[in-house]
C-alpha positions in Angstrom: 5.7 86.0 20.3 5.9 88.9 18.0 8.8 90.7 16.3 8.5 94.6 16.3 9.8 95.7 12.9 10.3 99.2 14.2 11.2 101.2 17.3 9.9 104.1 19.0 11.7 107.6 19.3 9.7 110.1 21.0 7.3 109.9 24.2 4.2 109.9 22.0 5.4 107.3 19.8 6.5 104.8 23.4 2.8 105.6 24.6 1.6 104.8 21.1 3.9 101.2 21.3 2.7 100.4 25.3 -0.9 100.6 23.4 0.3 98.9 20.6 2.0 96.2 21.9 -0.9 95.6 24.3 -3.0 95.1 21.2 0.0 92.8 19.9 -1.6 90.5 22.6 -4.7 90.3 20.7 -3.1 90.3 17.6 -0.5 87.8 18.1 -3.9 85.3 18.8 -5.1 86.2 15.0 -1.7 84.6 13.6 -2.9 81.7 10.8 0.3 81.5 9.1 0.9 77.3 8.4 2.6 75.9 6.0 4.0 73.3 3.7 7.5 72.3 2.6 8.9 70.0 -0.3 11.4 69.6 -3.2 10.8 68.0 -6.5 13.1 67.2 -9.3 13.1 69.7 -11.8 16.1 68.2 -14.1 18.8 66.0 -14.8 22.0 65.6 -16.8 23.5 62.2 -17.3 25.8 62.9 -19.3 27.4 65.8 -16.9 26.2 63.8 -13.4 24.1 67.1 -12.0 20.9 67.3 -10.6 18.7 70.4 -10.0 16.2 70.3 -7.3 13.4 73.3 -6.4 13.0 74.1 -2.9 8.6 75.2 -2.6 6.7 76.4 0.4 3.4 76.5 -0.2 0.1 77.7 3.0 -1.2 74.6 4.3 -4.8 76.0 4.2 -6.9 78.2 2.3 -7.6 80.7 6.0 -3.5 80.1 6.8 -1.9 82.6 4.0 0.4 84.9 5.2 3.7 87.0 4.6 6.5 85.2 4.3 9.1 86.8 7.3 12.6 86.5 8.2 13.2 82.3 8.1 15.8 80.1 8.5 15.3 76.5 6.1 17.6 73.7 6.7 17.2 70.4 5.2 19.8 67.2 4.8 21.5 66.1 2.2 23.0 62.6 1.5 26.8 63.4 0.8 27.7 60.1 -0.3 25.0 60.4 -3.0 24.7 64.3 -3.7 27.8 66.7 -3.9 29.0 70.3 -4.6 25.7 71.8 -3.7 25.0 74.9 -5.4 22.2 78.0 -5.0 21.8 77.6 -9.0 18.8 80.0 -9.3 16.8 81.9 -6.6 12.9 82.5 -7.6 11.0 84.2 -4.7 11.8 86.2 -1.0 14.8 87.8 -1.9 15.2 91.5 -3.7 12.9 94.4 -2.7 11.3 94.0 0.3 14.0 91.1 1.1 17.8 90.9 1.4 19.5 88.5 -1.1 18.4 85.0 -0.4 21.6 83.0 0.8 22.4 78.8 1.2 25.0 78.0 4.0 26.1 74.5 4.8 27.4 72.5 7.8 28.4 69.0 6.7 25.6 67.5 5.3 22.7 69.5 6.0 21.9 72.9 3.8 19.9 76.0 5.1 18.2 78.7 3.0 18.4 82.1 4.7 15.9 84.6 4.1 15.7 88.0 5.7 12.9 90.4 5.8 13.5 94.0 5.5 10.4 95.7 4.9 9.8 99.2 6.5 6.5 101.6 6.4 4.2 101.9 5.0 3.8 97.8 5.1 1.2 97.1 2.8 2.1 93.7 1.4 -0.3 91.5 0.2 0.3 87.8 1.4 2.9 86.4 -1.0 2.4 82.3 1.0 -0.6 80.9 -0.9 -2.1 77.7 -1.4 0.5 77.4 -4.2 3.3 75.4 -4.4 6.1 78.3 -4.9 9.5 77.6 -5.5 11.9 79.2 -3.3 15.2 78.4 -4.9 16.9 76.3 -6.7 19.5 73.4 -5.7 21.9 71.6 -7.9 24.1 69.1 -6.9 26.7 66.6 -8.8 26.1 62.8 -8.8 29.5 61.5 -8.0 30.7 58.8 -10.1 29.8 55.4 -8.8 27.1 56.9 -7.0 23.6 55.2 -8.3 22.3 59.3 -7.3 18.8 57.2 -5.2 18.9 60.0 -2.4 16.8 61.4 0.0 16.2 65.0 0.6 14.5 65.6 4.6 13.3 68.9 5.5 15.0 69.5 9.3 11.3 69.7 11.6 11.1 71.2 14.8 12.8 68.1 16.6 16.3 68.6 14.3 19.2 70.3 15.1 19.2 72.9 13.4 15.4 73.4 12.7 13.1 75.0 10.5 12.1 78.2 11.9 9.9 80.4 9.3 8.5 83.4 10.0 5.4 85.5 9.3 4.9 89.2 8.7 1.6 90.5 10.7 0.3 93.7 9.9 -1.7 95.5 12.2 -2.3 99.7 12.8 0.3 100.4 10.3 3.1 98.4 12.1 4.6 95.3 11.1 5.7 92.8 13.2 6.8 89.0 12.8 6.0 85.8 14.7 6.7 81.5 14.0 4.4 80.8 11.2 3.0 77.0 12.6 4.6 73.8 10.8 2.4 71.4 8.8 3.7 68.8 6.1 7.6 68.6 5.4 7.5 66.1 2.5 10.7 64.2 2.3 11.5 63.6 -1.4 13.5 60.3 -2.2 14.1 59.1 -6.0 17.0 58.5 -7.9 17.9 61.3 -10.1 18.4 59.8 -13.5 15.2 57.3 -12.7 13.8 59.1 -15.6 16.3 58.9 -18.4 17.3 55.0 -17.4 16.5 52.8 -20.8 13.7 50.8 -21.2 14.3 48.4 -24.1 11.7 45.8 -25.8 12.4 43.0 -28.3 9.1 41.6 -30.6 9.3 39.7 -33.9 8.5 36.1 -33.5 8.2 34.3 -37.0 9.1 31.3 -39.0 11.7 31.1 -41.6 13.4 28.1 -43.2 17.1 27.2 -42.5 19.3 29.9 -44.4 16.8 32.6 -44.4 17.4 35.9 -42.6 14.8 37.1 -39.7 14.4 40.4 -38.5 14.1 40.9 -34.9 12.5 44.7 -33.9 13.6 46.6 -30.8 11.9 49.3 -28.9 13.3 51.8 -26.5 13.2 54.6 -24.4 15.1 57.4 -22.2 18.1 59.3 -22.9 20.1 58.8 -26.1 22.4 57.7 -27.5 21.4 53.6 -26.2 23.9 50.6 -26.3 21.9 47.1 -26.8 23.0 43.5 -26.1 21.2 40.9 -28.3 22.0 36.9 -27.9 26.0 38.7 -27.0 26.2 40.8 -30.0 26.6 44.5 -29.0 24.7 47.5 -30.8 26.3 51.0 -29.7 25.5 54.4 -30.4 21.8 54.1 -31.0 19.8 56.9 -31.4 16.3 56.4 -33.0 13.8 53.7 -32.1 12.9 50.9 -33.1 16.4 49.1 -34.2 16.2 46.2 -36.4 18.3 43.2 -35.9 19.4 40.6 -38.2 19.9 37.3 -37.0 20.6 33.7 -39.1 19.8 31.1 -36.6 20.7 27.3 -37.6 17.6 25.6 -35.5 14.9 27.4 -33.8 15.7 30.3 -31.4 14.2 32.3 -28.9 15.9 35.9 -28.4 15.6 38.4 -25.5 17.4 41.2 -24.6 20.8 40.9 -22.6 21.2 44.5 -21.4 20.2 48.2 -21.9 22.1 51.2 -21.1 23.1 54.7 -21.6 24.6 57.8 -19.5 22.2 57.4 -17.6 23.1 54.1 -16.4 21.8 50.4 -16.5 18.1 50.2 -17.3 15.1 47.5 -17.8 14.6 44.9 -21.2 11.4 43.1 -21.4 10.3 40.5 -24.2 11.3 37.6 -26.7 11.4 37.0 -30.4 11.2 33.2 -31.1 12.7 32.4 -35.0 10.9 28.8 -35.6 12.9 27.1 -38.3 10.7 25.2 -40.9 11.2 22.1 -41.8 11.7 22.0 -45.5 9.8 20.2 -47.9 12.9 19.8 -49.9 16.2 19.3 -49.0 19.1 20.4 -51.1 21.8 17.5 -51.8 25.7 18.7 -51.4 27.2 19.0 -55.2 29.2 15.8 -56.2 32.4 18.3 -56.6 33.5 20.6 -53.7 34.9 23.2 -56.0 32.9 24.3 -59.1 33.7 26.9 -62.1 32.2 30.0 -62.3 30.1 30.2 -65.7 29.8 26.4 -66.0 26.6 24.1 -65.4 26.4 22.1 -62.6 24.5 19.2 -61.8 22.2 20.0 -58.7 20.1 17.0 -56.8 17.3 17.2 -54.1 14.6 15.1 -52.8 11.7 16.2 -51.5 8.8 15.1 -49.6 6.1 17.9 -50.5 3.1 16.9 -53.5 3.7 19.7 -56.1 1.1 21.1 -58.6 1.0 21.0 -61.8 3.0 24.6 -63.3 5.5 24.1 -61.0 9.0 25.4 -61.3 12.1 24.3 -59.5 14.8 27.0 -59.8 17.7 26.5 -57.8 19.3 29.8 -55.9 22.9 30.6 -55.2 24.0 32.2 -51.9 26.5 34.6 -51.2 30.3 33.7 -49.7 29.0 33.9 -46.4 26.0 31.2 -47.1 23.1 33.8 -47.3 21.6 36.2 -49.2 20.3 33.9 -51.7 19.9 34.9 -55.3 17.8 32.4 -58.6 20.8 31.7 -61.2 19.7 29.6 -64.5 18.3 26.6 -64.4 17.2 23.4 -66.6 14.8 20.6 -65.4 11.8 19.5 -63.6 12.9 16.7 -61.6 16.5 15.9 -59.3 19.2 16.5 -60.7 18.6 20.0 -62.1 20.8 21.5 -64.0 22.2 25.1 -63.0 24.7 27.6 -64.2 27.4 29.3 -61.5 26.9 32.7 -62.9 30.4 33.7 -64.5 31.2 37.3 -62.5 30.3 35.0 -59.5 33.9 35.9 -57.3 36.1 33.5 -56.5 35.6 32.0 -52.6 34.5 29.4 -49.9 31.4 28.6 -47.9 28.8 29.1 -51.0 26.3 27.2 -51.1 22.5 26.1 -53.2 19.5 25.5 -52.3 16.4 24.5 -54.5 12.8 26.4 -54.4 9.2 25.5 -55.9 7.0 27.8 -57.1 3.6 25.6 -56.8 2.9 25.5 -53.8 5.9 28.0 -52.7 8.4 26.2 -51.0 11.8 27.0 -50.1 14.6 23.8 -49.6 17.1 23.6 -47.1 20.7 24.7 -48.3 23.5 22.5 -49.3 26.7 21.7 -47.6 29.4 25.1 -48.2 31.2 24.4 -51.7 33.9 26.8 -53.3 33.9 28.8 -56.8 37.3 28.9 -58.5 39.1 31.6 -59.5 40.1 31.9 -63.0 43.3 30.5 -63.7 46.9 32.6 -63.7 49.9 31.5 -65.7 53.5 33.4 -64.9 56.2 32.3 -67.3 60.2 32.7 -65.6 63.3 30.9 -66.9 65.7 33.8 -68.9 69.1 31.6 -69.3 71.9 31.3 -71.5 73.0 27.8 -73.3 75.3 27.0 -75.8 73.8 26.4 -79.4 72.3 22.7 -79.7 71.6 23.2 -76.1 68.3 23.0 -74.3 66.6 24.9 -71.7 63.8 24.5 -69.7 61.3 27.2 -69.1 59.2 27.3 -65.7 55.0 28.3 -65.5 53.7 28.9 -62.2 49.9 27.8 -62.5 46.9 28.7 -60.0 43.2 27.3 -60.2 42.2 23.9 -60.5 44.5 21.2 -63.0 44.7 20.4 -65.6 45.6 23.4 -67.3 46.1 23.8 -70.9 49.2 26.3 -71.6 50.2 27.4 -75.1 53.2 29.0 -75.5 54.5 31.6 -78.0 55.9 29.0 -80.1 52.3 28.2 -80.9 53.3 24.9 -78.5 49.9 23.4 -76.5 51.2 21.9 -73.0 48.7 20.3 -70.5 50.1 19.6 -66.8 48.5 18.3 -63.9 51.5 20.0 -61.5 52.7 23.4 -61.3 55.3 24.6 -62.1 55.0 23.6 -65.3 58.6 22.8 -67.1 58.6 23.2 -70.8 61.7 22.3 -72.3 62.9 24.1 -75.3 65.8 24.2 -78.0 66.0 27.0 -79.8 68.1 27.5 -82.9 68.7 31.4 -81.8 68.5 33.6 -79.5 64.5 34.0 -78.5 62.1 35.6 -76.1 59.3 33.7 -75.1 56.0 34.2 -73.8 52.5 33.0 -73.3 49.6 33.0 -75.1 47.1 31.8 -73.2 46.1 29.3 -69.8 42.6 27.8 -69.3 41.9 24.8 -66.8 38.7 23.4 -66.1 36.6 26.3 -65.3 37.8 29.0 -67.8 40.2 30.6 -69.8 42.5 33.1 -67.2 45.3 35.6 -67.7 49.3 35.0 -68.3 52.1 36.9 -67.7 55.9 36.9 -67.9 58.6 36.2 -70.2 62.0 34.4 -70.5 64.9 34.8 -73.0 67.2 31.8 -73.9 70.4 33.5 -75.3 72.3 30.9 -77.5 75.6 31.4 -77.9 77.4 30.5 -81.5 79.9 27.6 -81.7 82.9 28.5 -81.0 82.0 31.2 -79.3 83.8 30.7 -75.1 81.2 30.9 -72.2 81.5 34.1 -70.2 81.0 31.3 -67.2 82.0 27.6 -66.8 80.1 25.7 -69.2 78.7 22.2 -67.6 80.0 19.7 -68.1 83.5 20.8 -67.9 87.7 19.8 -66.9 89.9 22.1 -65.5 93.9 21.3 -65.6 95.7 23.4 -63.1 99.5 23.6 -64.4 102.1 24.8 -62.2 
């Protein structure tokens, strides 16, 4: 049935609209309007939880264009997925030949309201085309917790309420409107950040021997910044891809990727590194003493099951604290033992360790057991007194490093001790300040500090405190 868009208002014009709306008849025949409805994603913010959808009509057909009318377009929302709906941007049928487009809502389901208000002369061109054209634009907020996998349904002819659109028909100057048929009402269902969920990748098999580092390379995608869980070690904050990945395994290791996320949420890991460790063709022997001195040789044994060349060089490497990071530090010989120098600025620390290589063919040994580099030593001298003359008095060294320790004192006095503190008794003839000259122990020569004064006190000359030994009469 057609809608007249305009009413008569004198006796010509009502015989005019008997003929005219006798012709509607006909004309109402000749209506093609049919169209299409859908949504699609237009964008996403994980970081804010919104998602903006676009609302399109489009003619189902090539020979079914027409005027878009007065329509009424409700579709449901899932509220438990999708909230706070909001008419963020209208695009078409509203303004000039249309009142302001408008979105009501009852519970969960959402209708776009447009009106038609077109008056004469109606020439407009059909603005439904075989086009997808975005009506206007939806956004919504992703509640927290929600996984925002929805399911937008256009409401068909069988809903309550249902989709009843419109078209304009044009005919002798009049303009009147009529239900435009129904054809596909796509129903959209995704999950709104399914685009910016991580996809993460770990590559990098190779072999090393035991002590070396590998490098392990991962490869993502989607929003930034990433976190990253490899073998339970956590890498936050990522924001450029690839990431490399250090790891230092003690026996051959396959690594894969625990978890992937972002804003976004949790997304998908795929792949394996696997770190072979080599088996050596020569093992590194533990040093004969667990503690060794920076800047002093040190006898360094192997054995070894590889044929070498002739050229070949063994040079023995030092690690780091930790056990890695292995560095070549001098070194004498051409068979087990070699000989090898602790560098001298090597700091002071457990858990080093050596490890011998070839150069003919290249061969890299296994590390020795952890060993520890001395500090240098430290002498503090304490022990300011006050004795009679005669007396003696006995001065105290606090020693670090390893024993024995050689001490000389100001009085040009060498003392060696295997204990500390050292007590070094003294006797002087006058009053006299004492301090040291120097402390070495095995390793090196180190650093002293302190002082101590003996005050002797002339015979004759009564103690400001009880001397020891002493008698005390009490007369009464």
């Amino acid at each position: 049935m057609l809608k007249s868009l305009q009413r008569p208002t004198s006796i010509l014009t009502i015989l005019w609209f008997v003929f005219f709306y006798a012709s509607a008849i006909l004309v109402s025949h000749a209506q093609t309007g049919r169209y299409d409805l859908r949504f699609v994603q237009e964008s996403y913010d994980c970081v804010a939880r919104k998602v903006v959808f676009s609302a399109q009509i489009r003619a189902a057909h090539p020979d079914s264009t027409f005027i878009m009318g007065s329509s009424s377009l409700p579709f449901t929302f899932p509220a438990g997925v999708l909230s706070t709906p909001v008419l963020s941007s209208i695009q078409n049928f509203s303004g000039g030949r249309y009142t302001t487009l408008t979105m009501t809502q009852q519970s969960s389901v959402l209708t776009l309201n447009i009106v038609y208000q077109g008056m004469a002369p109606f020439e407009d061109p059909d603005n439904v085309l075989t086009d997808w054209k975005s009506i206007a634009q939806i956004t919504f907020d992703v509640p927290s917790g929600s996984d925002g996998c929805y399911s937008l349904v256009w409401n068909d002819e069988n809903a309550f309420p249902s989709a009843d659109v419109n078209e304009v028909v044009i005919s002798g100057g009049s303009a009147n409107e009529g239900l435009a048929q129904s054809g596909t009402f796509e129903v959209n269902t995704a999950c709104a950040f399914a685009a910016g969920l991580p996809v993460a990748s770990i590559m990098g098999d190779t072999s090393i021997f035991l002590g070396e580092q590998a490098v392990l390379k991962v490869n993502f995608t989607g929003e930034l910044p990433q976190t990253i869980s490899v073998d339970g070690i956590s890498y936050s904050n990522l924001s450029q891809s690839p990431v490399m990945i250090n790891v230092f395994p003690d026996q051959t290791t396959t690594y894969t990727i625990d978890s992937v996320s972002n804003a976004c949420g949790k997304g998908t890991v795929s792949g394996s590194a696997t770190v072979t460790i080599l088996s050596p063709g020569i093992t590194t022997q533990n040093l004969t003493n667990p503690t060794v001195c920076p800047g002093v040789a040190t006898s360094v044994g192997f054995t070894s099951t590889t044929a070498f060349a002739a050229g070949n060089i063994f040079t023995v490497q030092l690690s780091d604290a930790s056990g890695s990071n292995f560095v070549n530090i001098p070194t004498t010989g051409t068979t087990s033992p070699l000989t090898a120098t602790i560098p001298a600025n090597t700091p002071a620390g457990s858990g080093y360790r050596v490890r011998v290589v070839a150069s003919n063919p290249a061969t890299i040994g296994d590390p020795s057991g952890p060993f520890s580099v001395s500090a240098a030593p430290t002498a503090t001298l304490s022990g300011t007194t006050t004795i009679n003359a005669g007396g003696t008095a006995n001065l105290s060294v606090a020693l670090t490093g390893q024993a024995p320790w050689n001490v000389v004192l100001s009085n040009t006095v060498n003392y060696t001790s295997n204990v500390s503190p050292l007590l070094i008794p003294v006797t002087p003839a006058a009053t006299t300040t004492y301090s040291l000259v120097s402390v070495s122990d095995n390793c090196t020569a180190g650093t002293v500090s302190g002082s101590a004064t003996v005050t002797v006190l002339p015979i004759g000359v009564p103690c400001n405190t009880l001397c020891v030994p002493v008698s005390i009469v009490i007369i009464k």
